[in-house]
C-alpha positions as CSV (number, residue, x, y, z in Angstrom):
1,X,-7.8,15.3,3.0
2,X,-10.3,12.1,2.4
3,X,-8.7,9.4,4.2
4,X,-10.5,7.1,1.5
5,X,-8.8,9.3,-1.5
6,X,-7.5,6.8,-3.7
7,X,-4.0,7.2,-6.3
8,X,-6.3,4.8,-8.3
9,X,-8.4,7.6,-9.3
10,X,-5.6,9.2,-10.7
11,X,-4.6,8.5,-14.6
12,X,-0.9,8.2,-13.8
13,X,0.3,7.5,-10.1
14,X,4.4,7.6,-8.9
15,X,5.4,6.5,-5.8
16,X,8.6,8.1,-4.1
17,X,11.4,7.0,-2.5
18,X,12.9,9.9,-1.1
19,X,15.1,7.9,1.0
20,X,15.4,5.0,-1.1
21,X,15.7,1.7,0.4
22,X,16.9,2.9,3.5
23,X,15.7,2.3,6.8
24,X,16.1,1.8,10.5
25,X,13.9,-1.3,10.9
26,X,14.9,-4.5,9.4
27,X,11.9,-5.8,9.5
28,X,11.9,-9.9,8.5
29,X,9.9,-10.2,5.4
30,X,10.6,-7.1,3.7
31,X,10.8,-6.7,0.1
32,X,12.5,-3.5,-0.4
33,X,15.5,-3.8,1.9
34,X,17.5,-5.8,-0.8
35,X,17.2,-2.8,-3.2
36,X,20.1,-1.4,-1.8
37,X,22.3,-3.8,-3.6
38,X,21.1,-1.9,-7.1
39,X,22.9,1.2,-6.2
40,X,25.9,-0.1,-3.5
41,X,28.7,1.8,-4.0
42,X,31.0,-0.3,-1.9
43,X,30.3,1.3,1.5
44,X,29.7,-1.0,4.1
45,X,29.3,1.8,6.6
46,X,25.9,2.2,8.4
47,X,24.6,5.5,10.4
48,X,23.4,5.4,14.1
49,X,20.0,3.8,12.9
50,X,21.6,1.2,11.4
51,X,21.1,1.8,7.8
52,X,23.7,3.2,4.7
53,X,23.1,6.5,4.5
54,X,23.7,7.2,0.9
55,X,20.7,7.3,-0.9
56,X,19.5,10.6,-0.8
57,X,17.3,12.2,-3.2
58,X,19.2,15.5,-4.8
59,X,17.5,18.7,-5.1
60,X,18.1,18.2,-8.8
61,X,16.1,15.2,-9.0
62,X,13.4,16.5,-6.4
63,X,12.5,19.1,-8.4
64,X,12.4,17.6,-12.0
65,X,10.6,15.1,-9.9
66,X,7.4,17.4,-8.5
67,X,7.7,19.4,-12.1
68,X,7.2,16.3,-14.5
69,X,4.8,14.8,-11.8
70,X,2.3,17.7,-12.4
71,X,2.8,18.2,-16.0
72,X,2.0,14.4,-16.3
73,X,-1.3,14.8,-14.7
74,X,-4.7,14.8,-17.0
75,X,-6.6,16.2,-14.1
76,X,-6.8,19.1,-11.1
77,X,-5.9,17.1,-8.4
78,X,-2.5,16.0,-7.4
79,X,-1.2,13.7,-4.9
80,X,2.2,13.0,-4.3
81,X,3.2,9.6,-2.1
82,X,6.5,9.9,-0.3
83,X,7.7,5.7,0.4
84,X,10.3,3.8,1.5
85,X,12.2,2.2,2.9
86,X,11.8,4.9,5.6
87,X,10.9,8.2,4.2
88,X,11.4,9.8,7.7
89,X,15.3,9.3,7.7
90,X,15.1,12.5,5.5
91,X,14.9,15.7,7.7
92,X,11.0,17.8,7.9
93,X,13.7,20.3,5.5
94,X,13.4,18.4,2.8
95,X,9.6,18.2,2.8
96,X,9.6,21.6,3.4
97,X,11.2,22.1,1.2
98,X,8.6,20.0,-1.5
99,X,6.1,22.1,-0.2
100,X,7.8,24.7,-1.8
101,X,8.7,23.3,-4.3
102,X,4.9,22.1,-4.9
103,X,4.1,25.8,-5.0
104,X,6.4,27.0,-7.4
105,X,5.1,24.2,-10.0
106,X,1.2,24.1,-9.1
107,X,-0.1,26.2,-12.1
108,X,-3.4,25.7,-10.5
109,X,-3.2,21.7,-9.3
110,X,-4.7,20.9,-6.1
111,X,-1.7,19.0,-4.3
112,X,-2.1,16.6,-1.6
113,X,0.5,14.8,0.2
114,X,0.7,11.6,1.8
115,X,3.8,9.6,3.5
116,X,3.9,6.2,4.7
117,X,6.2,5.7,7.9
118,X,6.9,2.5,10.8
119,X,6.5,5.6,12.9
120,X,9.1,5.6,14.8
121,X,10.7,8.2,13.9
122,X,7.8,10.8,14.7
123,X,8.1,13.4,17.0
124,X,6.6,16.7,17.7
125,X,8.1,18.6,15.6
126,X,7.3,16.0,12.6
127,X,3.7,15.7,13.5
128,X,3.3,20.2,13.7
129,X,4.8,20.0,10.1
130,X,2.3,17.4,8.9
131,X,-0.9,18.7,10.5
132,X,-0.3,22.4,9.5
133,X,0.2,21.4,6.2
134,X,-2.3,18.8,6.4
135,X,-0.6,15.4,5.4
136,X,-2.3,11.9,5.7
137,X,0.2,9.4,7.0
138,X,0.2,6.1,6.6
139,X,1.6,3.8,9.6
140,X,2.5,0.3,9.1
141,X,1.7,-1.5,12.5
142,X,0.6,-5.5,12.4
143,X,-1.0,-5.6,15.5
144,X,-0.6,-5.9,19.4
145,X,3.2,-6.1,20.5
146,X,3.8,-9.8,20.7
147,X,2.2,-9.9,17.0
148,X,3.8,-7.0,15.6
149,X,7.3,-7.8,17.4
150,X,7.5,-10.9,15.6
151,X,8.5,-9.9,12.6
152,X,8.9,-5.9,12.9
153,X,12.3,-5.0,14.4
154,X,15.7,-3.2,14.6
155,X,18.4,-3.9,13.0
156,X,20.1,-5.1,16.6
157,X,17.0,-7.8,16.8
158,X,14.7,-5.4,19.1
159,X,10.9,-4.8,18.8
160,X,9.2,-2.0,17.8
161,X,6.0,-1.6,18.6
162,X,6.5,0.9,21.7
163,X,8.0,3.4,19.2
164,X,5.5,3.1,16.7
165,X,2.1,3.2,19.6
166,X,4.1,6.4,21.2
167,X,4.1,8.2,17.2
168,X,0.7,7.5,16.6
169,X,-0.2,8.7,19.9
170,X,1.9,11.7,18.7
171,X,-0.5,12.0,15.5
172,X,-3.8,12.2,17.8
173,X,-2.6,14.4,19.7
174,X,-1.3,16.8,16.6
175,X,-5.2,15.8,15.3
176,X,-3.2,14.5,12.1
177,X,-5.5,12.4,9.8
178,X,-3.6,9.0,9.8
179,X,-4.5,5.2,8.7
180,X,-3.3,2.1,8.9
181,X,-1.3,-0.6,6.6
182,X,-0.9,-4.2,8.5
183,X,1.3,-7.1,6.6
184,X,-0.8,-10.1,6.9
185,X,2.4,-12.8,7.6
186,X,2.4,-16.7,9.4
187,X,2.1,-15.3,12.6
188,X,-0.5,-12.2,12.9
189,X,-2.8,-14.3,10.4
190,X,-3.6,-16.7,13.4
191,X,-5.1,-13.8,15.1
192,X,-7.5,-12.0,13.2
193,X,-9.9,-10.4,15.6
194,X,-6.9,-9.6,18.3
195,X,-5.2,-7.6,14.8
196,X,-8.4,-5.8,14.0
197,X,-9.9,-5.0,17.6
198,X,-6.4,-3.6,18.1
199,X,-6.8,-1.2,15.3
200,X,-9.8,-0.1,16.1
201,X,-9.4,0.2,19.8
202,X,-6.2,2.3,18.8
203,X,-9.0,5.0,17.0
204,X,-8.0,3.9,13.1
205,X,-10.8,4.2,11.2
206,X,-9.2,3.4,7.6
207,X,-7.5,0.2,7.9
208,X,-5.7,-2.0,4.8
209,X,-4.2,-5.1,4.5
210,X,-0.9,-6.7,2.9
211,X,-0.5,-10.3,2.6
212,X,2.9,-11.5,2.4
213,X,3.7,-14.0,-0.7
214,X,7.4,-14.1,-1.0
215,X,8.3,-17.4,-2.7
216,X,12.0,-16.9,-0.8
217,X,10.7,-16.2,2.4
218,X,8.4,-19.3,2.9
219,X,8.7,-18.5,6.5
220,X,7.1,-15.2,6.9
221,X,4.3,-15.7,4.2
222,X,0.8,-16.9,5.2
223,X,-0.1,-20.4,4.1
224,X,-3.2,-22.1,2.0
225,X,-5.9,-21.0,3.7
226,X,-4.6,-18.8,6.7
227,X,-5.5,-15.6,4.8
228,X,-8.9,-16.6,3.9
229,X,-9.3,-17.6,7.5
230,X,-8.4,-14.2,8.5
231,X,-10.2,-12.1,6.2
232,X,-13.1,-13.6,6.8
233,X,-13.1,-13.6,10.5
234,X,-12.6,-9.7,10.4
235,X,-15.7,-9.3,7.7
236,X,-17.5,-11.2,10.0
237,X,-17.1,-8.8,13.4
238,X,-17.1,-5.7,10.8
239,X,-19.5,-6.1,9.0
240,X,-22.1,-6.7,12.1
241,X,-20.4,-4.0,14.3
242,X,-18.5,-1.2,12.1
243,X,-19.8,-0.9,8.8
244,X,-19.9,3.1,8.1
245,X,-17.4,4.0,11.2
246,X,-14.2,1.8,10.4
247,X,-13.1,1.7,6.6
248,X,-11.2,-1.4,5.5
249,X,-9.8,-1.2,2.0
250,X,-10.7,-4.6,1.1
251,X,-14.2,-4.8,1.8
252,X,-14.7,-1.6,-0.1
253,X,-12.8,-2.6,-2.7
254,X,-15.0,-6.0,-3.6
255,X,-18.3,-3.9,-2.7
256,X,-16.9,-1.1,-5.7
257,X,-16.7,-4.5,-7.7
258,X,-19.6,-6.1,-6.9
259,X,-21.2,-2.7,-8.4
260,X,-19.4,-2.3,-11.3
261,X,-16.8,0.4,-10.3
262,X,-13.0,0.1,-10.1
263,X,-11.9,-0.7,-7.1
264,X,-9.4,0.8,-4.5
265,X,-6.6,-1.9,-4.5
266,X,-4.8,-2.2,-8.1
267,X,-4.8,-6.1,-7.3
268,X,-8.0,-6.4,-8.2
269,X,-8.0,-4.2,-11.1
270,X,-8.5,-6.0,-14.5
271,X,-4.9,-4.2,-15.5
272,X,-2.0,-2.3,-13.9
273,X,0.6,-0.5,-14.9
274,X,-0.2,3.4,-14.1
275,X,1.6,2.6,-10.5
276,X,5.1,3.5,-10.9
277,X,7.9,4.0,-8.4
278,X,10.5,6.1,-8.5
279,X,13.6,5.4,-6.6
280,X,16.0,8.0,-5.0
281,X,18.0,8.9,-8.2
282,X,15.1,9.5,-10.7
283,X,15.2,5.8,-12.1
284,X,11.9,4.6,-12.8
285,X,10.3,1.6,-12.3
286,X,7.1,-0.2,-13.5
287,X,5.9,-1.4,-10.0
288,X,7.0,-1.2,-6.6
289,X,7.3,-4.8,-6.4
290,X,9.2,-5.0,-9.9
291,X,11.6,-3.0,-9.0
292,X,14.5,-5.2,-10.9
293,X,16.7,-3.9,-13.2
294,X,14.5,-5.3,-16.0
295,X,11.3,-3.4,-15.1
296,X,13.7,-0.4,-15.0
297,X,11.9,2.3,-17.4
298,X,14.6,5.0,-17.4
299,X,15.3,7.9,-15.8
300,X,13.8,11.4,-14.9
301,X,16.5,13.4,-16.0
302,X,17.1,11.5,-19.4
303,X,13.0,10.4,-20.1
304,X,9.9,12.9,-18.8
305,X,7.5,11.0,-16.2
306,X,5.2,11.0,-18.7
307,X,6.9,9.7,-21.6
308,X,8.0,6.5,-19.3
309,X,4.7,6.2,-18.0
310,X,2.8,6.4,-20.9
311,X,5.4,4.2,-23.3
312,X,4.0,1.2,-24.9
313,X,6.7,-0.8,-22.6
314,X,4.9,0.3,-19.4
315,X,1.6,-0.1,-21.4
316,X,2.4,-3.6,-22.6
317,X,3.2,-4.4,-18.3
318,X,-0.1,-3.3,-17.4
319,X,-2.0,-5.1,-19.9
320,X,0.0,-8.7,-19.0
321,X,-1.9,-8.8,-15.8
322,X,-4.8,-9.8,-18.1
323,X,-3.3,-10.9,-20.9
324,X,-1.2,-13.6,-19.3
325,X,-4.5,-15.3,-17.0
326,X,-4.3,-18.4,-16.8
327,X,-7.2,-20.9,-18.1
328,X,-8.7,-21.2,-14.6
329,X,-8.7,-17.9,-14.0
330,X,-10.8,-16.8,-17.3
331,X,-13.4,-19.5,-16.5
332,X,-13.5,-18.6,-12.4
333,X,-16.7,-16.9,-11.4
334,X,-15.2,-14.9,-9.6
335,X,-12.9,-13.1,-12.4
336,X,-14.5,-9.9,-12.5
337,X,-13.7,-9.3,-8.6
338,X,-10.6,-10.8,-8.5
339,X,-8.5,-10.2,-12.1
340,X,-5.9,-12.8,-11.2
341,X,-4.6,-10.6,-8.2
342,X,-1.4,-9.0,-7.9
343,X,1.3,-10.4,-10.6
344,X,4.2,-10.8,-8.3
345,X,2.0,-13.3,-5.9
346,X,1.6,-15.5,-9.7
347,X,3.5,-18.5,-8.6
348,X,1.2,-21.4,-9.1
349,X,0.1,-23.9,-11.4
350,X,-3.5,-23.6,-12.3
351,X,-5.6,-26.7,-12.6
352,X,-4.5,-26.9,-16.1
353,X,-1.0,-27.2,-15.5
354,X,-0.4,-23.7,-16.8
355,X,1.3,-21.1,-15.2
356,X,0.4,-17.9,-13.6
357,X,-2.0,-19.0,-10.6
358,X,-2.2,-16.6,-7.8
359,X,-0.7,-18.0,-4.6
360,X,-3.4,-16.9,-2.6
361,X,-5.8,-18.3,-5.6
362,X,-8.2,-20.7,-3.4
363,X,-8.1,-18.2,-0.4
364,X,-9.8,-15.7,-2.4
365,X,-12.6,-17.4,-4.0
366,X,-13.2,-18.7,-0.3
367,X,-13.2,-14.6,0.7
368,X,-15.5,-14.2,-2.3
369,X,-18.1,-16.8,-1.4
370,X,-18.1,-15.8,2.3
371,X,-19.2,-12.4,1.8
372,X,-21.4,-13.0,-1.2
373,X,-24.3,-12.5,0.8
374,X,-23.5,-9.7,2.9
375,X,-22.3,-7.5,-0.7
376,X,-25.5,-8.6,-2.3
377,X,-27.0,-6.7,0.1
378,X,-25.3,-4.0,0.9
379,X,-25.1,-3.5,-3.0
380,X,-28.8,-3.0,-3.0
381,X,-28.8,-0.8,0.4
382,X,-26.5,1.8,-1.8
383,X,-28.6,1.6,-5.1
384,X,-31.3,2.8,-2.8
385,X,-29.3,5.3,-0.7
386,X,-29.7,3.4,3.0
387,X,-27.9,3.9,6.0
388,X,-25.0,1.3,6.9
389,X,-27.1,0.3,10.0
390,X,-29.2,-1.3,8.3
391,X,-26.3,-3.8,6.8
392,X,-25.4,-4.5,10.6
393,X,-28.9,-4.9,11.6
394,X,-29.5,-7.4,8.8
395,X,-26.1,-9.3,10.0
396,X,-27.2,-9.5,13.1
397,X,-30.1,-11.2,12.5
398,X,-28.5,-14.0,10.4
């Protein structure tokens, strides 16, 4: 499997959660752990991990899940995403049971699989099941231990980052293709290059990014400026050291921009609203991070996949990321790159007084005009089919 395959490239995209909100960590500024609350059933009892164990995806579901998920698609290829909370609570059964499953329904898709984990949970036996049946997994690490302990850990208050550096050691040694997903927060953002180097010394070469905006959690999310700070600092040591061998989402997602092709990252797509999730039950939800009882689209076994997905509700969602742009943000230069950002990080005033100003607003048109020069020409290396050397040679020189 590409490690750079994108769901983007698909026509209709769902996210699972197998598990639902479930998991061991309790990590500080996650947004998913409240979800419980929208299917409590009064329990207050938690399993040795410290989480409810409840929220189990059914057979029933699972399979009108895969079925509708393939019929919906308007091309060959498939991929399925298995989320969380923490997807790995489920046994390797039940995804051996979507394997099958997968099979029985194909009628001549090509089905990938990928599952995003903390990773630790992994063990041998996990990691055999995902490299004989050739899974890309997706492990969410924000750094070195003191960086990543900050934020990431137990329910009982203890770090985590020992568990999840002994899984991925686990995936290189299954040779399972694996990448990266850091959460840029108030604490790792002070640390750019340590966060980086530390990937890359660790042997990821596909690396992405999360900045936290959570307008409860002033705490945890990074502040004016911080991101840009970080961002830029990373370009700076990739871009003259790494272009070609380590793939960070970002960058490639403003190059495919800056050329005229969608990008990677729905943020900075001009629209959204063909990323849905789909929670343990079969409910389904515009958006991962709209998953409120108001974005709720229906449910699998009442409503087809494609019927919610393709309604003029879920429609209408993806075309408010344009529709609702604020002044500033139609008369920014930088529009065309940027599209306003994610909707749930729109919690600003624009210079108008009007609402709907990304958070992070001034952080990315700093991004943009630090690696303005460096796209320029690495946008004219690939219209004439160069080498990425030659963008590191050119940096160097600078």
């Amino acid at each position: 499997m590409d490690a750079t395959l994108s769901p983007l490239s698909n026509p209709l995209y769902v996210m699972a959660k197998p598990a639902g909100s479930r998991c061991n960590l309790a990590c500080h500024y996650c947004y998913y752990l409240d979800k419980a609350s929208l299917y409590a059933d009064g329990s207050s009892d938690r399993d040795k991990e410290g989480c409810r164990p409840r929220m189990v995806m059914s057979d029933a579901t699972l399979e009108a899940y895969i079925l509708q998920y393939i019929e919906a698609q308007t091309q060959t290829e498939v991929l399925f995403t298995w989320h969380g909370g923490e997807p790995l609570l489920l046994p390797v059964s039940f995804y051996e049971k979507v394997l099958r499953l997968q099979r029985r329904h194909a009628r001549g898709h090509v089905i990938d699989n990928c599952i995003q984990t903390n990773g630790t949970l992994l063990s041998d036996e996990w990691c055999r099941f995902f490299s004989r049946n050739h899974w890309l997994v997706g492990i969410s690490i924000d750094g070195p231990a003191h960086l990543h302990d900050a934020w990431r850990r137990t329910h009982s208050g203890r770090g985590s980052f020992d568990r999840v550096l002994r899984g991925i050691r686990l995936l290189q040694q299954h040779r399972v293709e694996w990448n990266v997903m850091g959460v840029v927060n108030s604490v790792n953002a002070d640390f750019p290059l340590d966060v980086y180097r530390f990937y890359r010394d660790i042997g990821s070469e596909f690396i992405q990014f999360t900045p936290i905006v959570e307008r409860d959690d002033p705490e945890a999310t990074v502040s004016p400026g911080q991101y840009a700070r970080f961002v830029t600092a990373i370009f700076d040591e990739w871009v003259r050291h790494d272009v070609g061998s380590v793939f960070v989402q970002l960058f490639d997602s403003i190059l495919a921009c800056w050329v005229g092709q969608a990008p990677g990252l729905c943020t900075m797509a001009p629209t959204c609203g063909h990323a849905t999730v789909m929670e343990h039950n079969g409910d389904l939800y515009c958006c991962d991070h709209f998953v409120f009882p108001q974005y709720r689209l229906g449910n699998i076994h009442q409503t087809t996949i494609a019927a919610m997905a393709y309604s003029a509700r879920q429609q209408q969602f993806g075309l408010d990321k344009h529709d609702a742009l604020p002044t500033q943000c139609r008369q920014c230069l930088w529009l065309g790159i940027c599209n306003g950002g994610c909707p749930k990080d729109r919690i600003a005033l624009d210079e108008h007084g009007e609402p709907g100003l990304n958070y992070l607003c001034a952080d990315f048109r700093a991004i943009f005009e630090h690696v303005a020069p460096a796209m320029d020409f690495m946008a004219n290396e690939l219209a004439h089919e160069r080498p990425p050397a030659n963008v590191m040679s050119w940096m160097r020189c600078r």
